[in-house]
DRENDO-1510 file (C-alpha; in Angstrom, 1 decimal, always signed):
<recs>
REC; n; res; u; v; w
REC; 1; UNK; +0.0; +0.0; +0.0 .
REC; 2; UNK; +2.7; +2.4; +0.8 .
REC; 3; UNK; +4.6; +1.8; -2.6 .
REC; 4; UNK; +1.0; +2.8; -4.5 .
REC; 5; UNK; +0.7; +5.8; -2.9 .
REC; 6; UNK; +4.2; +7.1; -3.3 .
REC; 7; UNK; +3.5; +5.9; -6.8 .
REC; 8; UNK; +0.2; +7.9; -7.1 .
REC; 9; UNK; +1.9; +10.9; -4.9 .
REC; 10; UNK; +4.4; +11.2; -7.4 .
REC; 11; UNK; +1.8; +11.0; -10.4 .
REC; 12; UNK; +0.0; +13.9; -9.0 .
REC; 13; UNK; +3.1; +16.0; -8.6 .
REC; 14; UNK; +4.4; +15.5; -12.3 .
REC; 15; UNK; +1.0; +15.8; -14.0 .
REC; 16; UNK; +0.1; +18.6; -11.2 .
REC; 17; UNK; +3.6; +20.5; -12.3 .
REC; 18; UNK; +3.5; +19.8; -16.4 .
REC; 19; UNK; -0.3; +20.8; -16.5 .
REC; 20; UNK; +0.7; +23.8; -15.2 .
REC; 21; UNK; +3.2; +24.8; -17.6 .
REC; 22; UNK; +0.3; +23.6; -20.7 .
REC; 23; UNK; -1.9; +26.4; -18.8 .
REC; 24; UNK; +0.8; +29.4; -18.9 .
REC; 25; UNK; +0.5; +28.8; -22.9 .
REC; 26; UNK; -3.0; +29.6; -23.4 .
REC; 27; UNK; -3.2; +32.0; -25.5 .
REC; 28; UNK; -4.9; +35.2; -23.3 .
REC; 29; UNK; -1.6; +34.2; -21.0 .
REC; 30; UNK; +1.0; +34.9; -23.7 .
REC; 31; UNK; -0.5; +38.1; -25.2 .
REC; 32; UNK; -0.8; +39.8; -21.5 .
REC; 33; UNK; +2.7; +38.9; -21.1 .
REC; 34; UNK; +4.0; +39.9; -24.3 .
REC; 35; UNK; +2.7; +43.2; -24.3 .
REC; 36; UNK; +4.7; +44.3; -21.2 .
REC; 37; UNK; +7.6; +42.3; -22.2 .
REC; 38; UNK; +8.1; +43.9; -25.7 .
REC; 39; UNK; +9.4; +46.8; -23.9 .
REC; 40; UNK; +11.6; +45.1; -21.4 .
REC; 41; UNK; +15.4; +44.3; -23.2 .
REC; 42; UNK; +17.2; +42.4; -20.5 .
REC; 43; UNK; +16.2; +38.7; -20.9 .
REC; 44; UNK; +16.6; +38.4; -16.4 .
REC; 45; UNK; +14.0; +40.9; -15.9 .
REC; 46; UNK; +11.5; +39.4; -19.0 .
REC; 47; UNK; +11.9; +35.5; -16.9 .
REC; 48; UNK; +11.6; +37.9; -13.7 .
REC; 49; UNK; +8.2; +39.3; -15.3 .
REC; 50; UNK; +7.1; +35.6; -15.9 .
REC; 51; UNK; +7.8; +34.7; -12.2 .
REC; 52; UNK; +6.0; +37.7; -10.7 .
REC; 53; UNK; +2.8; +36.8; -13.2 .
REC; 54; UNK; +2.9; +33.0; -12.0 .
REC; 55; UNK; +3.0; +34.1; -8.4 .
REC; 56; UNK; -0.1; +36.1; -8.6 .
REC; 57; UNK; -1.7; +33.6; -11.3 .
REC; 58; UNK; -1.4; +30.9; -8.4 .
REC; 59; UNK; -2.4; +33.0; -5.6 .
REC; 60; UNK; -5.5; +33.3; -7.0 .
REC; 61; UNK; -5.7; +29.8; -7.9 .
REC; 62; UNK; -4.7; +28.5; -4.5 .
REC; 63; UNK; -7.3; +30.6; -2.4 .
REC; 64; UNK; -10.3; +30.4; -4.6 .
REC; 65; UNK; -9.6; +26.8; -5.5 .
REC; 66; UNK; -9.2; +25.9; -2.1 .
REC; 67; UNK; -12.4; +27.7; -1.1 .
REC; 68; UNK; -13.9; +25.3; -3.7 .
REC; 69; UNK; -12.4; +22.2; -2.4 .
REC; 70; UNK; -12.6; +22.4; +0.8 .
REC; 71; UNK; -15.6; +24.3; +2.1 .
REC; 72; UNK; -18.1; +23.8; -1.0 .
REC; 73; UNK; -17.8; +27.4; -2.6 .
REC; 74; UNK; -20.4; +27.1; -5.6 .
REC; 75; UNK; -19.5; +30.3; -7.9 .
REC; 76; UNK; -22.9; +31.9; -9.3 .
REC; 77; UNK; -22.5; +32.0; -13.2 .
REC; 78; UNK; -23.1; +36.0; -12.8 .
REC; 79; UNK; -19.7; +36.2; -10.9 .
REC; 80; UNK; -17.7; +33.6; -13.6 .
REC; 81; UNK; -18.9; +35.7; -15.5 .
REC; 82; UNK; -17.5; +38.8; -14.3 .
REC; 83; UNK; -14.2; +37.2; -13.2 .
REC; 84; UNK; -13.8; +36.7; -16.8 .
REC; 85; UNK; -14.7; +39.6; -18.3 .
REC; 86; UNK; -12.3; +41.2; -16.0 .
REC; 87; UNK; -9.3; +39.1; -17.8 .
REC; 88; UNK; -10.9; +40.7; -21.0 .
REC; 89; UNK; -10.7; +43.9; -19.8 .
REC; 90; UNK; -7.4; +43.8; -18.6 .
REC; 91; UNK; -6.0; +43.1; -22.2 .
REC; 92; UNK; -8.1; +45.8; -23.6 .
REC; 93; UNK; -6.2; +48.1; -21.0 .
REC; 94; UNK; -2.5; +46.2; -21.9 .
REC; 95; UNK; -3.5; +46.9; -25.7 .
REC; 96; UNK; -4.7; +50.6; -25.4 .
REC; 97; UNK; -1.0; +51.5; -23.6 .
REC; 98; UNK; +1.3; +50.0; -25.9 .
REC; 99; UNK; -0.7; +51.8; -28.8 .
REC; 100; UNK; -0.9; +54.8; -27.4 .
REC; 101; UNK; +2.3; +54.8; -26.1 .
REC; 102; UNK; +3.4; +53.9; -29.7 .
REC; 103; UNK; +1.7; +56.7; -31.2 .
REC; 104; UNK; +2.7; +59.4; -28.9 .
REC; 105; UNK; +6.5; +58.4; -29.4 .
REC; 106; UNK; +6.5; +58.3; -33.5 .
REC; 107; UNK; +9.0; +60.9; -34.5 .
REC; 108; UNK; +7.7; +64.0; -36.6 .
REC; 109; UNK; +9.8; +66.2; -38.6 .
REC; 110; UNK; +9.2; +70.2; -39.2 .
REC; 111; UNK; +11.2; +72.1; -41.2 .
REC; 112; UNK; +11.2; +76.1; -39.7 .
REC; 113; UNK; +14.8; +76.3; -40.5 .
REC; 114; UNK; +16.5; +79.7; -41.2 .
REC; 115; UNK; +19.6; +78.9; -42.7 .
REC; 116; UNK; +20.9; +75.9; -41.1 .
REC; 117; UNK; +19.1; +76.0; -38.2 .
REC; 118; UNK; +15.9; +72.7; -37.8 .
REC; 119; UNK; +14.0; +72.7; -35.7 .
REC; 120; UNK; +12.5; +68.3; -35.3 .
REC; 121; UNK; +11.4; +66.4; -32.3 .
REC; 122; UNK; +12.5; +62.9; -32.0 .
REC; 123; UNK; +11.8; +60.3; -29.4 .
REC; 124; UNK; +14.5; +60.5; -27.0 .
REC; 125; UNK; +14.7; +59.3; -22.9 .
REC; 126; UNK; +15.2; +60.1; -19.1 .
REC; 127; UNK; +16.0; +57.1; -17.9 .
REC; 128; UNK; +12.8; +55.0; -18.2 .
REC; 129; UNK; +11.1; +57.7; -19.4 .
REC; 130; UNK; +10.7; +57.6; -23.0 .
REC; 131; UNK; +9.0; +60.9; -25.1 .
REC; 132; UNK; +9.1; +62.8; -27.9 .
REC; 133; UNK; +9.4; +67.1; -28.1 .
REC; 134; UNK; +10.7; +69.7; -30.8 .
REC; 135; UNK; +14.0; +71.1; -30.0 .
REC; 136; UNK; +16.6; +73.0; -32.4 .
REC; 137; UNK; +20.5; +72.4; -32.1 .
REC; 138; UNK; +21.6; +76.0; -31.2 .
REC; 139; UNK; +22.5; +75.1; -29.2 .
REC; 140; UNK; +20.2; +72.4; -27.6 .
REC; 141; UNK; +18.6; +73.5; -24.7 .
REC; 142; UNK; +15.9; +71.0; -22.9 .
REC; 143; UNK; +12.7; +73.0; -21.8 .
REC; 144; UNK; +12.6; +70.5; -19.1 .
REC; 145; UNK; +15.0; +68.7; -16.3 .
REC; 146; UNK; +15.2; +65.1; -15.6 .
REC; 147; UNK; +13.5; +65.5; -12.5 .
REC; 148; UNK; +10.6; +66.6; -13.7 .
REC; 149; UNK; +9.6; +63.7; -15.8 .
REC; 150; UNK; +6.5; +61.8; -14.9 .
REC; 151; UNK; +8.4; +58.4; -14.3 .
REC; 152; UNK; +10.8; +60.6; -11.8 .
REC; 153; UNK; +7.8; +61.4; -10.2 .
REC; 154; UNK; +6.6; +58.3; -9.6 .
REC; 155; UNK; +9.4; +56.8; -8.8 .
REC; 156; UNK; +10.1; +59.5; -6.2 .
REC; 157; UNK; +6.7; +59.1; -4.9 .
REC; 158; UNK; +6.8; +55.2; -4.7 .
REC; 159; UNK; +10.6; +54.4; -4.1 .
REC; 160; UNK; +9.8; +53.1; -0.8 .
REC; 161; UNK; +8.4; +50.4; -2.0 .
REC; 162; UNK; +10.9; +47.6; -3.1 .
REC; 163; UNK; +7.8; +45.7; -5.1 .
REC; 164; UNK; +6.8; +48.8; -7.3 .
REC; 165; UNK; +8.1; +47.2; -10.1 .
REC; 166; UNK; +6.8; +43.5; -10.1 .
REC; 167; UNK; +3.6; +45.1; -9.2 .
REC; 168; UNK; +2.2; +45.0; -12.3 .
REC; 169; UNK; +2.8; +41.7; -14.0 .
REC; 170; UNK; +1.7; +39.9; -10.0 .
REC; 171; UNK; -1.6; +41.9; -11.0 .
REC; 172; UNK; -2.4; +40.7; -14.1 .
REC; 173; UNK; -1.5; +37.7; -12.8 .
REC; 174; UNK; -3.8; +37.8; -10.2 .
REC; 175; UNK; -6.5; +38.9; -12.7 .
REC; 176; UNK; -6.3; +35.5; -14.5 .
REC; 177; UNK; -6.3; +33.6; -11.3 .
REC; 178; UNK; -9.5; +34.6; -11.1 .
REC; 179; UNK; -11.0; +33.9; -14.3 .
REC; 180; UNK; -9.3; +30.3; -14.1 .
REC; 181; UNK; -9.3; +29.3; -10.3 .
REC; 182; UNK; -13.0; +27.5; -10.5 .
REC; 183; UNK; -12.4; +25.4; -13.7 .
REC; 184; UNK; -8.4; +24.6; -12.2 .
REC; 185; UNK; -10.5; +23.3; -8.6 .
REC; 186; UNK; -13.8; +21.5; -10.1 .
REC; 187; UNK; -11.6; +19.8; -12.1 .
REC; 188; UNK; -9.4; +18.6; -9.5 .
REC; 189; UNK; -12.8; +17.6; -7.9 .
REC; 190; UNK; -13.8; +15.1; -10.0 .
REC; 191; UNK; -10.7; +13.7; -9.9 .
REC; 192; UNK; -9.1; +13.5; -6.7 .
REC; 193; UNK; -11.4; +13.0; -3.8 .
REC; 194; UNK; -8.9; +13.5; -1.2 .
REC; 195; UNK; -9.0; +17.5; +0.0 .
REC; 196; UNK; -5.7; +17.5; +1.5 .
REC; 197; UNK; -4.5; +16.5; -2.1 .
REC; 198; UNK; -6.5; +18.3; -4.6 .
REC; 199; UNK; -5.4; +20.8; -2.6 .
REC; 200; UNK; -1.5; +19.9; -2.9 .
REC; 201; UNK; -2.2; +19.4; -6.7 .
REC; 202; UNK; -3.0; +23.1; -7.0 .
REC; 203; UNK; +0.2; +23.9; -5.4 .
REC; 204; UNK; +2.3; +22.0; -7.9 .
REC; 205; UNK; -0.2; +23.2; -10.4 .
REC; 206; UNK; +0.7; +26.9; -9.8 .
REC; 207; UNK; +4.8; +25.9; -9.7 .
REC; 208; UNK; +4.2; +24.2; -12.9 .
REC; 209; UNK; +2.3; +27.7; -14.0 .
REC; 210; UNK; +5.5; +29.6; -12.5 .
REC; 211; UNK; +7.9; +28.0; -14.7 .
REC; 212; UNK; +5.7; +27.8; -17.6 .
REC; 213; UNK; +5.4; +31.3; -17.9 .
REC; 214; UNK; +9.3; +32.0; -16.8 .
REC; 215; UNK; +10.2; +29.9; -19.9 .
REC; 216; UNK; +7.9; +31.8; -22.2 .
REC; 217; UNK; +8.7; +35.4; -21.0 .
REC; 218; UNK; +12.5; +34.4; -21.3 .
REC; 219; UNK; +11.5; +33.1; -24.8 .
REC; 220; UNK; +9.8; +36.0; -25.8 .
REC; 221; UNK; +13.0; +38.2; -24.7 .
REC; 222; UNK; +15.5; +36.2; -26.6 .
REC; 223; UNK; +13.7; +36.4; -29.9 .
REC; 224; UNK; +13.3; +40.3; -29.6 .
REC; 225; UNK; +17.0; +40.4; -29.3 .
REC; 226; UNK; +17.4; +37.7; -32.3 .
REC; 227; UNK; +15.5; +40.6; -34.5 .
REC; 228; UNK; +17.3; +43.1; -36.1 .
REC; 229; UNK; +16.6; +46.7; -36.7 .
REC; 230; UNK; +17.2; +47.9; -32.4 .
REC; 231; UNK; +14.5; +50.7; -31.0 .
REC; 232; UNK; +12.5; +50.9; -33.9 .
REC; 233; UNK; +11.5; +47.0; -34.3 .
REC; 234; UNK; +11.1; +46.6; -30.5 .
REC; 235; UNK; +8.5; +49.8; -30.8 .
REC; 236; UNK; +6.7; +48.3; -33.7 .
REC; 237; UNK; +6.7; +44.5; -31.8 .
REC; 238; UNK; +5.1; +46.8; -29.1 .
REC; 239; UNK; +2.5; +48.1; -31.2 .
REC; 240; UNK; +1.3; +44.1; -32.5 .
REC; 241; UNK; +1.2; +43.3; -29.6 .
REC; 242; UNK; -0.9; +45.8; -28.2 .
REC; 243; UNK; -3.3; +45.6; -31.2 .
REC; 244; UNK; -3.7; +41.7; -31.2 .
REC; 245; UNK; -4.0; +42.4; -27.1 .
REC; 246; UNK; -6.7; +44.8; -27.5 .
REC; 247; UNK; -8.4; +42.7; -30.3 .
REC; 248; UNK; -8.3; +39.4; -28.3 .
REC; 249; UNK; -10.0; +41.5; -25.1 .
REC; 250; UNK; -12.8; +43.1; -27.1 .
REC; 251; UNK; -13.4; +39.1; -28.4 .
REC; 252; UNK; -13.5; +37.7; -24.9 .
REC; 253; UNK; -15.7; +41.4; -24.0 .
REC; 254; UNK; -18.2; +40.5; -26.6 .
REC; 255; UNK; -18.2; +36.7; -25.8 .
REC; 256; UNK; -18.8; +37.4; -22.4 .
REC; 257; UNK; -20.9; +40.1; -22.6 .
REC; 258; UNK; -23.1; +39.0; -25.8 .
REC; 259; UNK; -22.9; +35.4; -26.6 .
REC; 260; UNK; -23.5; +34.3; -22.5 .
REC; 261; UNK; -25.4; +36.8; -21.6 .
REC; 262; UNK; -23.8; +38.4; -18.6 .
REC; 263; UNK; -26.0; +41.6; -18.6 .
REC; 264; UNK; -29.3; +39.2; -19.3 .
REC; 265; UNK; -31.8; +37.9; -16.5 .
REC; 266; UNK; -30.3; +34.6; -17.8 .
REC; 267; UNK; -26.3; +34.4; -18.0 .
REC; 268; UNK; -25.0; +30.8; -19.2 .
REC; 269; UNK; -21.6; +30.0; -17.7 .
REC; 270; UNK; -19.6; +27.4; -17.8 .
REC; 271; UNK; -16.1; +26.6; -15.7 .
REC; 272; UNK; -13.2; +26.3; -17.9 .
</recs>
């Protein structure tokens, strides 16, 4: 008896873990990761990206599942629902930024000159910060210092926090724990009866998640640098994938919204 459940212990783990990693793939996953990674260059801080989304990914997971398992939590299709839609309307936000962003740093071209005097605006940056003015070059004066740049201000305004930065990939994360955490713990319901280990298998389930989207953010980061052409091709990667971003979130919007009803006296959900 003890050989079988070592045997079925370690089954759990290993399909617990490798499920995990199959689930950082799906497709909503990948485009809310690539659109903040498109603008990070250092492939450490894109795998650092895909930690901090797994972490939040199986916080959710872990309470709400657990919830689920073991005290009977039945989720009302009007809040699946919502949890969903809230995954949707998080890429529509992802995809908005990059494009705007994007736009507002496309360099213009305006020819007052005087002899050889022209005046332009290009993109140019303060550190993180990353804009675009008109400016001569006699000599070049900047109307503005460093310190008054909106990223100085926040990070003067929020330096005391040592998590500012992984803040916003944990969030999405978070987000798509909870549009996933129900299907993730009825499944393990009708599969393992045991609470103590459905409950385990969402733990390796979330690990599995973890490295999953490590590997792909990592991924991601290495083929940017693979593509030639510097500033302007990781600006234009940017802008895909904030358009296919925004266009997969108004889908999911209209799925949601439309197709099951969620505004209706009737909404049809489904965990999955």
């Amino acid at each position: 008896m003890k050989l079988k459940t070592v045997i079925a212990f370690l089954s759990v783990i290993a399909l617990g873990f490798f499920l995990g990693m199959r689930h950082a793939t799906d497709p909503d996953h990948v485009i809310a990761v690539t659109t903040i990674v498109s603008r990070e260059r250092q492939i450490s801080k894109a795998a650092w990206i895909g930690v901090f989304w797994g972490t939040g990914h199986t916080l959710t997971i872990l309470v709400i599942g657990a919830a689920i398992i073991l005290f009977g939590l039945v989720i009302p299709p009007r809040l699946g629902l919502s949890m969903e839609l809230s995954v949707g309307a998080m890429l529509i936000v992802l995809g908005v930024m990059n494009v705007v962003s994007f736009v507002q740093n496309l360099p213009t071209q305006t020819d007052t000159s005087s002899g050889s005097d022209l005046v332009h605006s290009h993109a140019h940056s303060h550190g993180e910060y990353i804009h675009s003015h008109h400016h001569g070059h006699q000599p070049e004066v900047h109307e503005h210092s460093d310190e008054k740049t909106p990223v100085a201000w926040l990070d003067r305004s929020l330096q005391r926090f040592k998590l500012y930065q992984p803040i916003r990939p944990l969030m999405i994360g978070i987000v798509h724990g909870l549009a996933g955490s129900a299907a993730a713990a009825l499944l393990v319901l009708a599969t393992i009866r045991n609470p103590r280990w459905a409950v385990a298998y969402l733990f390796v389930f979330g690990a599995g998640t973890i490295a999953g989207m490590m590997l792909i953010t990592m991924s991601i980061a290495s083929a940017f640098h693979l593509v030639p052409g510097g500033r302007k091709v990781f600006r234009r990667l940017a802008l895909a994938s904030g358009l296919l971003s925004l266009g997969f979130g108004i889908v999911v919007a209209y799925q949601i919204l439309v197709v099951n009803g969620l505004l209706t006296g009737h909404p049809y959900w489904v965990a999955k």
